[in-house]
N, C-alpha and C positions, 0 to 999 in steps of 0.2 A: 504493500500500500504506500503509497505517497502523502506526506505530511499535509496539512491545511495551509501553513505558512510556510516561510522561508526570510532570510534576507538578500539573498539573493536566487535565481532561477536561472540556471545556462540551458538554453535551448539549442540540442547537437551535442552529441558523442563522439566528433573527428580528434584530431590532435588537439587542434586550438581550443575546443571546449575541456577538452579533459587538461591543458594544459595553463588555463584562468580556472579553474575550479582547483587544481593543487595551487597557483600561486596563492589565490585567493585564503586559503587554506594557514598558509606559511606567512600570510602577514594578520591572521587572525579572523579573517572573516568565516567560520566554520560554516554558518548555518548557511551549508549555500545545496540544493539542489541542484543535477543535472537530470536532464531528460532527453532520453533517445528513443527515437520513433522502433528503430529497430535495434540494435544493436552495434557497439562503438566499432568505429573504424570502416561502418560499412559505406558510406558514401566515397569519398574519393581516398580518403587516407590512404586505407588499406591496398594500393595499385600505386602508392608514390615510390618514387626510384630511391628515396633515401638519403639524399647527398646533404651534406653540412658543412655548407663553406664559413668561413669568419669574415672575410673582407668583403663590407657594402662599400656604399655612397657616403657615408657619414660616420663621424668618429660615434657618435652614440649608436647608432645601431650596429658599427662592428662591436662595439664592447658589449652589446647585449647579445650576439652571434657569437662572441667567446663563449659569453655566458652560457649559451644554449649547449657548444659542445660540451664544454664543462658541467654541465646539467646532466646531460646525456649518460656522461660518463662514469656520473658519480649517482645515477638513480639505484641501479640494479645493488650496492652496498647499502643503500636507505630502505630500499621497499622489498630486496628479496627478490624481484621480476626483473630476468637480464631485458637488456635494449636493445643487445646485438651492433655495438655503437663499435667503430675500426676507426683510428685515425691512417689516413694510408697517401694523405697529401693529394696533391689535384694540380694537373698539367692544362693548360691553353695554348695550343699554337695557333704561331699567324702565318698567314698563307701568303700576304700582302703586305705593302707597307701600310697603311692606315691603319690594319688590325693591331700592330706593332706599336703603333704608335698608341694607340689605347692602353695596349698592353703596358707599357714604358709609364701611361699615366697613371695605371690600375699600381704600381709597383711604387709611383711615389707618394701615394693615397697611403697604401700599406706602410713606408716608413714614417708617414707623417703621424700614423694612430698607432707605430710602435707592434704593426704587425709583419710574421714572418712573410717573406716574399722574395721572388730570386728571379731576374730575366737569365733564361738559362740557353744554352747554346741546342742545336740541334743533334750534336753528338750525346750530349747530356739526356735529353729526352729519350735515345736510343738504349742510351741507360739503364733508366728507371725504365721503360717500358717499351723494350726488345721487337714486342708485337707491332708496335704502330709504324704506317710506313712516312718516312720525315724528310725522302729527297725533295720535296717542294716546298716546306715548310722555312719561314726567314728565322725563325726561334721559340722559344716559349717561357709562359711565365709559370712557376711554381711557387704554389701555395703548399707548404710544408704542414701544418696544420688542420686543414681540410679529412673532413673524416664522411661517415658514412653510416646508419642506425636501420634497424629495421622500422619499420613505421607503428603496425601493428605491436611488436611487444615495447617498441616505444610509449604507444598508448597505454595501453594495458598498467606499463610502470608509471604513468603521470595518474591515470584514475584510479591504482592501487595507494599512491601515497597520500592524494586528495580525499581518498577514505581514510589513512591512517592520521589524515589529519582533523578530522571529523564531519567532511563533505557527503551527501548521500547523493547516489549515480544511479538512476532506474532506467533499465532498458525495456523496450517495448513498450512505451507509453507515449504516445501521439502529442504534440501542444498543438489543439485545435484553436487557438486566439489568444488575442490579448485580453485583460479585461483592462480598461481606460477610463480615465473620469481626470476632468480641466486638466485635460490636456496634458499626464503624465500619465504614465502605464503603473498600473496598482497589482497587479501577478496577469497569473495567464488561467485559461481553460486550456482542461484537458484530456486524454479517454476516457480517465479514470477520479473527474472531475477538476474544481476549481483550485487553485495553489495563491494565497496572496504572496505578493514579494513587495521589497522595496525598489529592488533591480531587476530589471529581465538582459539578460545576454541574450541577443540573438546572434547562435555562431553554426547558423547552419547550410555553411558552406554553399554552394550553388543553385538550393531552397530557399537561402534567403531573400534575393530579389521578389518574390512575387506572394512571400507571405510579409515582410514589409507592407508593400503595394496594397492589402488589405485596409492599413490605417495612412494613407497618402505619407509614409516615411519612401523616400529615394534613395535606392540604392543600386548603382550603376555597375553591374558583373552579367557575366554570360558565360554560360558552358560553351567550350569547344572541343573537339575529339582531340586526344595527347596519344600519339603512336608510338612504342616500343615493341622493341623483338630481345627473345631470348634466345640462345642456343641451346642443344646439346652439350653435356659435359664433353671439356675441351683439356686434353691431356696435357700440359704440364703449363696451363694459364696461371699468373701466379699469382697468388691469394692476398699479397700486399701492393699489386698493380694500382697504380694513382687511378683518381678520375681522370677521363681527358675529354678536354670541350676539343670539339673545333666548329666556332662558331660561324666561320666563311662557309661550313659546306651543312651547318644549321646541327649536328648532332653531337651526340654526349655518345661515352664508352665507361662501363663499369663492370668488376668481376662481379660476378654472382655465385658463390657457393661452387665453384669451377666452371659456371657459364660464361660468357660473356653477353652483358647486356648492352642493348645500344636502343637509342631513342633520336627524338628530332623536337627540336621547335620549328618547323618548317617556317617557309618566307610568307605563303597564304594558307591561314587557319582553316576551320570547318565548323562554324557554329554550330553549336546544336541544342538540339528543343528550345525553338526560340519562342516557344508557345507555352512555357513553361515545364519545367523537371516531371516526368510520372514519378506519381507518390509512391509505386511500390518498391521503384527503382531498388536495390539492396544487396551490394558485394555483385552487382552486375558490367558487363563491359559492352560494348557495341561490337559490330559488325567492322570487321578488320580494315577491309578498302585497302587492299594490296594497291591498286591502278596508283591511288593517291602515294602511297608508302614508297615505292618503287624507286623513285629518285634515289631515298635516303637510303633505300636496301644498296644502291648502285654505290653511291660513297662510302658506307660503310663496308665494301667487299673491296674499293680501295682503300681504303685506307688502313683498313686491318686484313692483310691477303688471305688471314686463316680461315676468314668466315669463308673461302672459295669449297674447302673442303669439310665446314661445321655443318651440322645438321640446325635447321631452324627446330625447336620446339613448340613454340610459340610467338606467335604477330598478335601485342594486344593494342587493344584501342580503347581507353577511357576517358569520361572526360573531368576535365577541369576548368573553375572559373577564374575570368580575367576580366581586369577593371579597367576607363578605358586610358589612364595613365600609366599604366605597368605599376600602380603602389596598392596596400591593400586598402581596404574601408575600415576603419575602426575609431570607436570612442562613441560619445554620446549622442544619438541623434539630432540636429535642429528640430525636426517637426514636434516629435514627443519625448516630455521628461523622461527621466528614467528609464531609456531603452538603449545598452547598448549595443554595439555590434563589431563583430569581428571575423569577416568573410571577404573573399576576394583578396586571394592570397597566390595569384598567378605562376601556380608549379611549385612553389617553395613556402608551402605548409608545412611541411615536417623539418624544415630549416630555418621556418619561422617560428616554429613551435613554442621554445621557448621565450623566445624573445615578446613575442606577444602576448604571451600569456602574461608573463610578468607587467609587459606595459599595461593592459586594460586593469589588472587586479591593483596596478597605481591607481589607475584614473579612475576608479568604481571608490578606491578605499579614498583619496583624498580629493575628490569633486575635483579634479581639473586636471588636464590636461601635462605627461610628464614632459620634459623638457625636451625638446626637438624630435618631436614626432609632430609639426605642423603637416609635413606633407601624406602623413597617411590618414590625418582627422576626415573624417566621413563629410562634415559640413563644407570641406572646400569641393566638393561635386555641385556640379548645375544638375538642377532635377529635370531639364531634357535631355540629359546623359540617360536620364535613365528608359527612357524611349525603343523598344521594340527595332522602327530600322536604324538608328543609331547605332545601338550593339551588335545591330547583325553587317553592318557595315566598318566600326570599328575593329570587331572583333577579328577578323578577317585580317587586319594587319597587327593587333595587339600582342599576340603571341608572336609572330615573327620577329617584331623589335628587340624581343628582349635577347636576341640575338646578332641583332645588326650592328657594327660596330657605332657606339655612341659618342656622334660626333656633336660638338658646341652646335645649341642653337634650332640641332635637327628638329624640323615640323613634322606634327604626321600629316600624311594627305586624305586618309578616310575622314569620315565623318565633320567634312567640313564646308562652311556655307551655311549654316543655320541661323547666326546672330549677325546682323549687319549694321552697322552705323549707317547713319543717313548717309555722309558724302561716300559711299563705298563704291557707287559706280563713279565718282570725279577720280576718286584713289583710283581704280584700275585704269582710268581713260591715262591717268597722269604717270604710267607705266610701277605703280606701285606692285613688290613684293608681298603677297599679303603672308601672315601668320595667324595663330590659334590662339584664342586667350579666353579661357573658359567658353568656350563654343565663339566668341567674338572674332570676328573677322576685320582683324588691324593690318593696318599698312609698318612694314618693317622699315622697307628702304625705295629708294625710286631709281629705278632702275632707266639708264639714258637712254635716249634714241636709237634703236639698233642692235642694245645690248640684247643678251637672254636675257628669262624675270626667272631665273633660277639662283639659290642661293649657293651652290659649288662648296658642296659642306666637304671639310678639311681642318689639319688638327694647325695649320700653317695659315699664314694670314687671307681669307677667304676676299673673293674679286670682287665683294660687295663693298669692302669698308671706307675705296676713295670715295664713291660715292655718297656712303652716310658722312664723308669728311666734309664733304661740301655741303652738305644739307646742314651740318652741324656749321660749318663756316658762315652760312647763310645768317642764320639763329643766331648769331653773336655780331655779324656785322653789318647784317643790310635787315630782311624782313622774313622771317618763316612763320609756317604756321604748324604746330603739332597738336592734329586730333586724335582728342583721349577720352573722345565719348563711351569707347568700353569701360570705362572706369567702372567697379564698384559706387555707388550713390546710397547715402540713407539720409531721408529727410528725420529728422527729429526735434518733435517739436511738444506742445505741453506745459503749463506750470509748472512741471518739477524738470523739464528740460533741460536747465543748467546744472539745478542741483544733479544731476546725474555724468551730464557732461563735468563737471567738478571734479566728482567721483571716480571720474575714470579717466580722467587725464593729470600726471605731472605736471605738464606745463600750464602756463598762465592761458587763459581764456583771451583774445585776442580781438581788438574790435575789425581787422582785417581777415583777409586769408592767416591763417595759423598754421604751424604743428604742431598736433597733440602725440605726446608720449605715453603710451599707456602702458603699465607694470602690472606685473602680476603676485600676487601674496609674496611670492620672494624676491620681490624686486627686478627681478629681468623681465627684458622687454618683451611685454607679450607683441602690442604693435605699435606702428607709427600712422599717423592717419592728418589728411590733411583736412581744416574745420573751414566751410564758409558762412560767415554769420548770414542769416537771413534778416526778415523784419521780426519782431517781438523776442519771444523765444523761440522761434525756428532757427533751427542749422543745418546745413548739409555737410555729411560726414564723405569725403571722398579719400577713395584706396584704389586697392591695385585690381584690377578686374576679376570677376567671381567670390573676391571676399566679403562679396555682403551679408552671406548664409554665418561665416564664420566670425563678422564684426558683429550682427543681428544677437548670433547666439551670448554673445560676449558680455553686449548691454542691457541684455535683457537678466543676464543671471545677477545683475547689481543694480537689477531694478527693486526698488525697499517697496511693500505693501503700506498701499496706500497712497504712491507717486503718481503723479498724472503725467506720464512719458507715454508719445506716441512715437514706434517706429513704423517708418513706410520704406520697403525697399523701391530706391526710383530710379534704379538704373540703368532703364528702357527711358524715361520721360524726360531728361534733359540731356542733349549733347552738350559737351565738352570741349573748346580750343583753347590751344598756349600760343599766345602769338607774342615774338619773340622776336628783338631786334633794334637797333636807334630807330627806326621806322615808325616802331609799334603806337606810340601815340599817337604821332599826327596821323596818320592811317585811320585810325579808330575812331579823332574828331572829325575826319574829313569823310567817313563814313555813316557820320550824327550823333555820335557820343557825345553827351556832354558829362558835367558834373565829373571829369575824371579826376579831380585833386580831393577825392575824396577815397578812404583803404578800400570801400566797395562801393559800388555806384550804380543804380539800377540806371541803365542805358538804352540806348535803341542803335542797332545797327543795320542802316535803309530803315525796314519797319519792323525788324525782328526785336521784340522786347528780353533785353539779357543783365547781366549781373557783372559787375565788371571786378577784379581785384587785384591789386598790384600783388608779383609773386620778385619776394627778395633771395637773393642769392645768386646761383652762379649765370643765369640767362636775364645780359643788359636790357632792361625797357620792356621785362616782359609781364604780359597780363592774362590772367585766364579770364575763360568768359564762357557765362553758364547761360546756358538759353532752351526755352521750349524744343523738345527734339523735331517736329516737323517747322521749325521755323531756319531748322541749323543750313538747308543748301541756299535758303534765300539769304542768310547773314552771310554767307563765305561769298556770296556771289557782291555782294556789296562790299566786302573787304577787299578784292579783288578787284573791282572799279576803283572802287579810290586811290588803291594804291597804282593803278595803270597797268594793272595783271601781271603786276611782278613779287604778287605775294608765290612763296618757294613751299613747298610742302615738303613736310619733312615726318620722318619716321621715328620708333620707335627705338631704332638702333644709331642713330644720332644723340636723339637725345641721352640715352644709356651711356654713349662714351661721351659728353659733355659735362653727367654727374660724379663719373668716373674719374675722369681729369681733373673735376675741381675737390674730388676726397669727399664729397656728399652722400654719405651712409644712406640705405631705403630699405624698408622692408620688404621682401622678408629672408634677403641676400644678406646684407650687413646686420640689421636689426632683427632679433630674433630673440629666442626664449632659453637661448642657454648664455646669453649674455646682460652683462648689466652697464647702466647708461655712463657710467665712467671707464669702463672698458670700450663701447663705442666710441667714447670720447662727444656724446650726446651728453652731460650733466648741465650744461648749460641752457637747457630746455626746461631743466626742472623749476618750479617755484615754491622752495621749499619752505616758504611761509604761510602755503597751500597744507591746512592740518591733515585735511580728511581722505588725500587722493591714496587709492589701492596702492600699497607696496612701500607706503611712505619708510615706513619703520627702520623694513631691511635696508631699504635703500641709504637710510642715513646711515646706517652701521656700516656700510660698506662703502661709505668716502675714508674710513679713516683705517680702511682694512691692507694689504700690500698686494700691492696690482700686480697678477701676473698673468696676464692675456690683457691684449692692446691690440687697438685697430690700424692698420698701419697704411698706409700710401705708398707702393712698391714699384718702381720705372726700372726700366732695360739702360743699361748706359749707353748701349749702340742700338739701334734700328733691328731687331732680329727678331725671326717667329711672327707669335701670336702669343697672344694670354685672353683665356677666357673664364676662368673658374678654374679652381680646385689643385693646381699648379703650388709645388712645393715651396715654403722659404725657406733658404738655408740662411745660418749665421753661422761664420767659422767655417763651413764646411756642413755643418751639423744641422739637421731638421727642425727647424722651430715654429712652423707654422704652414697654413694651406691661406691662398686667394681663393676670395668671395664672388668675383667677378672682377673681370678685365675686361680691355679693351684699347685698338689702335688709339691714342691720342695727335689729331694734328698739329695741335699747339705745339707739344715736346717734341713732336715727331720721332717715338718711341712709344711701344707699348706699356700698357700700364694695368694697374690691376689695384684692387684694395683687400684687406685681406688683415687674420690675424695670426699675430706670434704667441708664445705663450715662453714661460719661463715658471718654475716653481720658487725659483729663487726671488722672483721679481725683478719688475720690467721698472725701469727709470730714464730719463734722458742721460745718463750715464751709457746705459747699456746696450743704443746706440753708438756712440762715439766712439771711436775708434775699433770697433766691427767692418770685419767686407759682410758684404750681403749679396747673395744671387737666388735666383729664380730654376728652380729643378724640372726640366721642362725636357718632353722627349728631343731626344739628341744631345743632352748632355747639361750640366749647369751652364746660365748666363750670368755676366756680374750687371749687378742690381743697386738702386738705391732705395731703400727704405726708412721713411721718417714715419711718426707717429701724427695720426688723427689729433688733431685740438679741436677744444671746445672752443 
């Protein structure tokens, strides 16, 4: 039988539920229920390949990917139930130079987060594993620590200790609904009846999108078919063989028990059931589709010659879901309280296992969100992500990418053309680049008469960037215009208005255009948001496109009972221009603005009624201007007359290396939630005569604490490369930090980048001075100059 209450309810018996139901467990939250429809591990778990790599995208989640193996390794001595975990290290070759050059970046990721990593020679990989053939191969990176778990008694061991810690696990018990009241979820129904909780987890894997969709919660995943073949036992394959990707020819290689296995993330996926999962579905596989498979059977009979004379065993086909940015869904929903989620885990469920288990069993036990997991929070999805052709469109290239070598900048090309700004057909006529920004269809760069409108992705400086040099040149010295009608937009407005905008901003309230600094209980930056005062108490909060769900949910959770705060998401209803330049005023008055000596200025441009506001900083005479969105082609068209059609439009990759140059921290690149605003070198923002603002506390304790991470401003001495993100800093020789974002600068005429150092000993203008500094960047260190962010 099943209890009446709970404190919490995991809905799903995969990895990820039985592995939030033991964290949960180990930081006290006992009374948690899980409930599985049929029994654990039967939906996709139990078909996963296994693999447990350490080295992501980010120092936090490789350190929770140590943790995982380490988890793994150390379950079967806590609970009794082996995992079947091998550390056996994990091989990547490149076939090409691009892959290499990844590779080369993937290698100084690793010594920046203090993990093992080797670019190894192609004799070397002959080495370690005899089997593979490497005459075409340029090299490989080895992952030394890279292991490998069964799935199944992997599970098995996380919901044996989730019991030992006093969690209860029912299998065979259906969750037919939520039950819901204002608008937070109070338990669920069930076969076997009703369960109150205070938390419901929904972590039911590739079920989840469409039993969401019941209470209008969005959640953007799709099953698609995942192919692997097994062999015949294969006489003297040997039982410590590394993984080995090779991701130019899309497949993966692992021993199995003396098999060898091999699988694909192919280049075009295979959605499937896009009409929703059958309910019975349970330790089932689909229907093989050799025709499809066949490629990968071809490369993998090159690439490992053995398979010419192994006997196939088995061709399986299961599926798995993907989200449509390659990262998973988790944390608390926007639409309803108290509902989390933790699904859409793109093939690396069992190597996200623990890592996410631990992260949601944070976010459940301490209301918010842990530190730098922005990009897998559920709320930064657009809910026409979650759209039927959308995914079946998406999906189709989602799975493929996480193969493709990942180069700066890369677009996807499905699922796009949905969101449009008004001047979107001027942008195309005006030979604009467009890109993707939360479904929004923006102009990058403009591409000249004659050029391609291709962006020539490369790890080296890409044939786009003279061009945004001039657009940026334009914007500083004669007249540009950059439109940012994607923006995120929230009007807020109400009697308790301000007191709430107070509350959640550090910085002073401003009678112009502002930045607000918002902190979170521990003082780092949750975000940065730019305020435009309205008339009374209206404001408009503007960010970075698609953050509305994730600002909405933010303000709302410090909204005090009782407040009269309205939010309205409005950002479809008003477009957005930066127009930029010594031009930019008389342009504006000579297009009927008046009253512009004033910080905002409700204006008319021809007859469009807009909002005028000086923006200070690093673009001379520049003003944004906010205006009804079907009035925006008739203002451009008048800004344009006046100025004699020699307003320049400009993109989003201009402006990007304009803020770069002048060291202008943004979120959610520089500014971010594992840093604090004197490590940005943002404390100058603060008003700390302001009592009441979120995070005050920490924040002051941490002026007088020893800084060791600092934001830095880091140039090439000579003209070389590219820098775009995540590029190593060395000091001395020695790894002391990753760039945030770079970019060519024309002013220096040198690439540039911004980015943090870190020292345990602490960072002073000392520690600086009389240091070399370069840039670890594929093909070898360059010398660098690196000064420190000031407030």
């Amino acid at each position: 039988m099943i209890p009446e209450r709970a404190d919490v309810v995991i809905i799903g018996g995969g990895i990820i539920g039985c592995s939030i139901a033991y964290h949960l467990a180990k930081i006290g939250i006992s009374d948690t229920l899980l409930l599985e429809r049929r029994q654990l591990c039967c939906g996709t778990t139990w078909h996963s390949v296994g693999s447990v790599a350490e080295l992501r995208g980010n120092r936090r989640m490789t350190e929770l990917a140590r943790y995982t193996a380490e988890l793994y390794r150390s379950l079967e001595a806590e609970t009794g139930q082996a995992t079947g975990y091998k550390k056996t290290g994990s091989i990547m070759l490149a076939l090409n130079k691009e892959r290499l050059s990844e590779m080369e970046r993937a290698a100084v990721l690793a010594r920046a987060f203090g993990q093992e990593a080797e670019m190894i020679s192609v004799s070397e990989i002959t080495k370690r594993c005899p089997q593979v053939r490497t005459d075409d191969a340029l090299a490989g990176l080895y992952l030394p620590t890279d292991g490998r778990t069964n799935p199944i008694d992997t599970t098995q061991a996380l919901a044996k200790g989730a019991r030992m810690g006093g969690a209860k696990i029912v299998e065979n018990v259906e969750v037919t609904g939520l039950a819901v009241a204002d608008g937070k979820v109070r338990g669920v129904e069930t076969t076997q009846g009703p369960v109150r909780a205070e938390v419901v987890v929904l972590a039911a894997g590739m079920w989840s999108r469409a039993f969401a969709a019941r209470y209008g919660v969005s959640l953007p995943l799709q099953a698609a078919e995942h192919f692997y073949a097994v062999t015949e036992t294969i006489e003297g394959l040997q039982p410590s063989m590394p993984f080995i990707r090779v991701p130019d020819e899309s497949t993966y290689y692992k021993e199995d028990a003396g098999k060898l296995l091999f699988g694909c993330l192919e280049k075009r996926a295979k959605p499937w059931a896009l009409d929703g999962i059958p309910k019975e579905f349970c330790f089932d596989s689909l229907p093989p589709d050799l025709e499809h498979f066949e490629p990968i059977l071809t490369a993998a009979i090159a690439r490992f010659p053995l398979l010419e004379k192994a006997g196939i065993q088995l061709f399986f086909n299961g599926p798995e879901s993907f989200t449509p940015d390659g990262n998973a869904l988790v944390g608390e929903t926007p639409e309803l309280g108290n509902l989390f989620v933790a699904c859409g885990m793109n093939t690396v469920g069992v190597m996200s296992g623990g890592a996410v288990g631990r992260m949601l069993a944070e976010w459940i036990s301490e209301r918010r969100r842990p530190e730098g997991f922005a990009e897998f929070d559920v709320a930064r999805m657009s809910p026409f992500q979650s759209s039927r052709n959308f995914l079946r469109h998406r999906t189709v290239e989602a799975l493929g990418v996480l193969y493709d070598v990942g180069f700066p900048n890369r677009e996807y090309t499905s699922g796009r053309g949905a969101r449009r700004m008004p001047l979107h057909d001027r942008h195309v006529a005006a030979g604009a680049i467009m890109g993707s920004r939360a479904g929004w269809e923006v102009p990058l760069v403009y591409a000249p008469a004659g050029a391609p409108r291709e962006m020539n992705y490369s790890f080296g400086r890409q044939s786009w960037v003279s061009w945004a040099a001039e657009e940026g040149r334009a914007a500083q010295e004669s007249l540009a215009l950059f439109d940012l009608s994607a923006a995120a937009k929230i009007e807020v407005s109400g009697a308790g208005a301000f007191t709430l905008m107070d509350r959640l901003s550090a910085s002073p309230r401003g009678r112009g255009l502002w930045q607000a600094l918002w902190l979170n209980e521990r003082g780092r930056i949750h975000a940065s948001v730019a305020v435009l005062p309205l008339e009374g108490t209206r404001s408009l909060v503007i960010s970075a496109p698609g953050s509305e769900r994730l600002h909405g949910a933010w303000m709302k959770r410090y909204l005090r009972s009782g407040e009269e705060v309205i939010l309205r998401d409005a950002s479809s209803a008003h477009a957005i221009f930066l127009l930029s330049g010594p031009r930019a005023s008389s342009v504006l008055a000579e297009a009927g603005a008046r009253n512009l000596d004033h910080p905002v200025a409700r204006i008319e441009i021809g007859y469009a009624p807009a909002i005028a506001a000086r923006v200070e900083g690093y673009l001379p005479g520049a003003w944004l201007l906010v205006l009804p969105a079907e009035f925006a082609a008739h203002a451009f068209e008048a800004l344009q007359a006046a100025a004699g059609g020699s307003v320049r439009l400009a993109g989003a990759n201009a402006l990007e290396a304009l803020r770069i140059r002048a060291a202008s921290p943004a979120w959610p690149s520089e500014l971010s939630d594992t840093v604090t605003p004197r490590e940005a070198g943002v404390e100058h923002l603060i008003d700390w005569n302001e009592a009441d603002f979120i995070g005050r506390e920490q924040a002051l304790r941490d002026q007088d604490t020893t800084l060791r991470s600092r934001l830095v401003r880091v140039a090439m001495l000579e003209d070389h490369s590219a820098l775009y993100g995540q590029e190593g800093i060395l000091r001395n020789g020695q790894p002391v930090g990753l760039t945030t974002s770079g970019a060519w600068s024309a002013t220096d005429g040198v690439p540039v980048a911004l980015g943090y150092v870190s020292d345990l000993d602490g960072i002073d203008d000392g520690w600086f001075a009389g240091s070399s500094f370069e840039l670890d960047i594929p093909g070898g260190p360059v010398p660098a100059r690196c000064t420190p962010v000031r407030s």
